[in-house]
N, C-alpha and C positions, 0 to 999 in steps of 0.2 A: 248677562249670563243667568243662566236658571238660579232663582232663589235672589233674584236682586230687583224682582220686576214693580214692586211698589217703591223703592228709589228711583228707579229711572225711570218712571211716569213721573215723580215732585218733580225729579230735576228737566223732561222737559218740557212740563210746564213752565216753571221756570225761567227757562231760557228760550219759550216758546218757536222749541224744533222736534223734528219727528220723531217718533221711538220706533226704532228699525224690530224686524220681527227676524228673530233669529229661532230656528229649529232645534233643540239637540235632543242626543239617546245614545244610550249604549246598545253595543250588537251584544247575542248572546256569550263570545268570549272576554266582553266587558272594555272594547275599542271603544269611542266614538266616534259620531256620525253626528255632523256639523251643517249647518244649510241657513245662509242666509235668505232670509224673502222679500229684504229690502232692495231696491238696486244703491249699490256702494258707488258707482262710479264718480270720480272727482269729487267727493264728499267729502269732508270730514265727519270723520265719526270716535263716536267715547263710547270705550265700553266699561258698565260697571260689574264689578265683581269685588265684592268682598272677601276677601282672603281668609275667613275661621275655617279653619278644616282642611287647611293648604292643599293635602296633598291630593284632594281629587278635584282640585279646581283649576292647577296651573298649568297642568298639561290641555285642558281641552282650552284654559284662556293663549294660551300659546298659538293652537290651531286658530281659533278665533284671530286675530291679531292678522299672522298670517292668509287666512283666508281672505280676511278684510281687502288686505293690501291686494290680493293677488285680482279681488274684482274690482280695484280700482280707485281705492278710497286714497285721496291724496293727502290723508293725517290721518293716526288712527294712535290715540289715547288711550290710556287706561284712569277711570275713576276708582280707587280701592280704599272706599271707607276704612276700613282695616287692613294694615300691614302687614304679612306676617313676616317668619324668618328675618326678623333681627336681633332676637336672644343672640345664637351662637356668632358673636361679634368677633372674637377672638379665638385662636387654641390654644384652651384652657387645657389640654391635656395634649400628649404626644400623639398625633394620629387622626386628629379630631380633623372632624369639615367643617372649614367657616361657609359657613350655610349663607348667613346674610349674605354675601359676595357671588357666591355661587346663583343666587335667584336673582340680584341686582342685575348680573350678568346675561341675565335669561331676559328678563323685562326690558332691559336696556337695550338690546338687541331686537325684540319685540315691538315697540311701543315708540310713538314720537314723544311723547309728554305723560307726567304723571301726576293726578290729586290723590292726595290721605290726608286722612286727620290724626295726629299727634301719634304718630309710628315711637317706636319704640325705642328712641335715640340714648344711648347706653355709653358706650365708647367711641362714637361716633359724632361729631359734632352738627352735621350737618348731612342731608342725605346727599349731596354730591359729593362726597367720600366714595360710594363707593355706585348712586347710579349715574351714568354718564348722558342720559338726556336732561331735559330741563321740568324739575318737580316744582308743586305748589306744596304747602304742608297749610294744613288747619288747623285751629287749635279752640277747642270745645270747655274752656276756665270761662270764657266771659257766658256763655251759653247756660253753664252749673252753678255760677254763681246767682245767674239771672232767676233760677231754678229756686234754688235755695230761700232767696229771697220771699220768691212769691208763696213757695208751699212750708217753710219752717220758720216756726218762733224761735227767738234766742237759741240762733244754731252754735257750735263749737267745729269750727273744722279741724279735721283729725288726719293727717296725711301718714302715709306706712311707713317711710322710711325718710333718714335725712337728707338724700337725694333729692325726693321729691321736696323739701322744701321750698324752696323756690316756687313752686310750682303751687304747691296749695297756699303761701302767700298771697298768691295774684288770686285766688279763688275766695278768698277772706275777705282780701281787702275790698274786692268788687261786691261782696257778698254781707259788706260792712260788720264783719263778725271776726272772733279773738280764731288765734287757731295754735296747735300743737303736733308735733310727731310723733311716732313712735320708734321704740328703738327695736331694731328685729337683725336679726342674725339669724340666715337660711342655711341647715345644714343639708338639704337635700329637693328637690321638685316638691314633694310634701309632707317636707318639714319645717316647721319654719316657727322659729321659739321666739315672744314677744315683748315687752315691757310699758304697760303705762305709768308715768310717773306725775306729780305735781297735777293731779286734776281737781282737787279740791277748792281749788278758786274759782273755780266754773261751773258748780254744782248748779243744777237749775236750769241749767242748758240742754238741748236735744244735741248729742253727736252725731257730727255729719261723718261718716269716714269715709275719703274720697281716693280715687286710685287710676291710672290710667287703664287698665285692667283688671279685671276677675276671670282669673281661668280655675286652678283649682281653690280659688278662693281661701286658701288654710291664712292666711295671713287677717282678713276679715272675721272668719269662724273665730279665728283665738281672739281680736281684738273683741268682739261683741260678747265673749266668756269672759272675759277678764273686766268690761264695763259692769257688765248685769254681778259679777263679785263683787264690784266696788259700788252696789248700788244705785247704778246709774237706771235709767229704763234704756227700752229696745233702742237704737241708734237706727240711723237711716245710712245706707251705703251707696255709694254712688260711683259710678264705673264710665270712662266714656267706651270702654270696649269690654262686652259682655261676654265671654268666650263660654263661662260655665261648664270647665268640665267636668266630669262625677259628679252633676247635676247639681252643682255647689252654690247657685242659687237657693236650689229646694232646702237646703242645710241651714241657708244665712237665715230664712224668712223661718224654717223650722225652730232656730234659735231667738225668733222673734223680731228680727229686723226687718225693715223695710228695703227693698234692693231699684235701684233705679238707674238707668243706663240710657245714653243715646241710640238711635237706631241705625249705628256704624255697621251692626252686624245683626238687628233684626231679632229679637227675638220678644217676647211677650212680657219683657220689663222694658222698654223703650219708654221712657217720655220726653226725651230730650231731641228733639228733631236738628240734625245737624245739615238737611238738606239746604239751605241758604247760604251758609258757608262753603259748600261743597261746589253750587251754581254757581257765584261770586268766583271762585277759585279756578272755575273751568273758563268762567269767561277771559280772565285773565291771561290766563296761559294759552288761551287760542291765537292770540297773538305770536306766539312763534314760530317762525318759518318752517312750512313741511322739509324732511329733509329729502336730499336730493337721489 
């Protein structure tokens, strides 16, 4: 899909198979206009799309899918680096839309099989909870850790919340370095009030603060003001999914942080190339039966 075309040139090379040439545009009332130029027949085909920006990508990935199928492609996948719509996991309030379920249901319906890299599993344990084909998930700790290794001196990894424990364990431990969390307490999309505590035994260390995302980034922002108070120097952040919104990159690096991200979603803080894991992943799951 438009805006994914240096992904799925790594990946097939990779997998050394074709990169089908798809057409799109809007008419002037703002419909699409879809055209593949590859022939699909009895193919298998993936498409990629990365999901930042959801809502003007899923309706034309939809048609995509669709159209696929209708010239003939006897599998037709979705690769989507980035996952969106799993926040609203539950309703949290009277009225609400569980959105994750409602797009599960869209893609499910769309799609023989699906690849992502570390979606946003909250209340959900697993992503056949709620999609009912067969998913790969990826997962980008050993890839950060690698990262860490090779570009920081006596790092500290610094994970957001207690949740992610676990998570930024394995990223330490791979990354043979101490690590801590923070304690945060969100009262709103951005707001989000912070605490570091006990870091005086680690003084001397570059902070890594690691996160599965950066969207409006307030939870970085206040961690790297709350460092550089406690004398710390600039910290390094690290994000496997770069969402960036209100340009909260330009703010982190403003506040003198180094920002660095896989290229799940592409944008000019990439250096963590997740394309190998994502090929590995596809190869895998082609093994499942088209369905009937």
């Amino acid at each position: 899909m438009p805006g994914n075309e240096r992904l799925t040139t790594e990946l097939a090379d990779q997998l050394d198979c074709e990169t089908g040439k798809l057409n799109t545009r809007q008419f002037p009332d703002g419909e699409t206009y879809l055209r593949f130029a590859t022939d699909l027949n009895k193919r298998s085909v993936a498409i990629v799309c990365t999901l930042a920006h959801p809502d003007e990508k899923i309706l034309p990935l939809i048609f995509a899918a669709a159209t696929a199928r209708e010239l003939g492609a006897s599998k037709v996948g979705l690769v989507a680096p980035y996952l969106a719509y799993m926040r609203q996991d539950r309703r949290f309030n009277a009225g609400e839309a569980v959105t994750s379920r409602q797009v599960a249901r869209l893609i499910s319906e769309a799609f023989d099989w699906m690849v992502t890299i570390d979606p946003h599993l909250h209340r959900y344990g697993d992503l056949s909870e709620i999609y009912s084909i067969p998913t790969r998930v990826v997962h980008a700790a050993p890839l950060i850790s690698k990262w860490v290794k090779a570009n920081i001196e006596k790092p500290l990894i610094i994970g957001p919340d207690s949740e992610s424990e676990q998570w930024v364990a394995a990223v330490a431990s791979d990354a043979a370095a101490p690590y801590c969390v923070l304690e945060k307490v969100r009262h709103g999309d951005r707001d989000v009030r912070i605490t570091l505590r006990n870091l005086e035994a680690w003084q001397g260390r570059t902070a890594v603060l690691v996160d599965d995302i950066i969207s409006s980034g307030r939870t970085m922002i206040e961690a790297v003001r709350l460092l550089a108070g406690q004398g710390w120097p600039p910290p390094v952040c690290i994000a496997v999914h770069g969402l960036f919104a209100d340009h909260s990159d330009e703010l982190l690096v403003g506040a003198g942080a180094r920002v660095v991200t896989t290229n799940s979603v592409g944008t000019g803080r990439s250096e963590i190339d997740i394309g190998p894991l994502l090929g590995d992943a596809i190869k895998a799951i082609e093994s499942v039966q088209p369905r009937l």
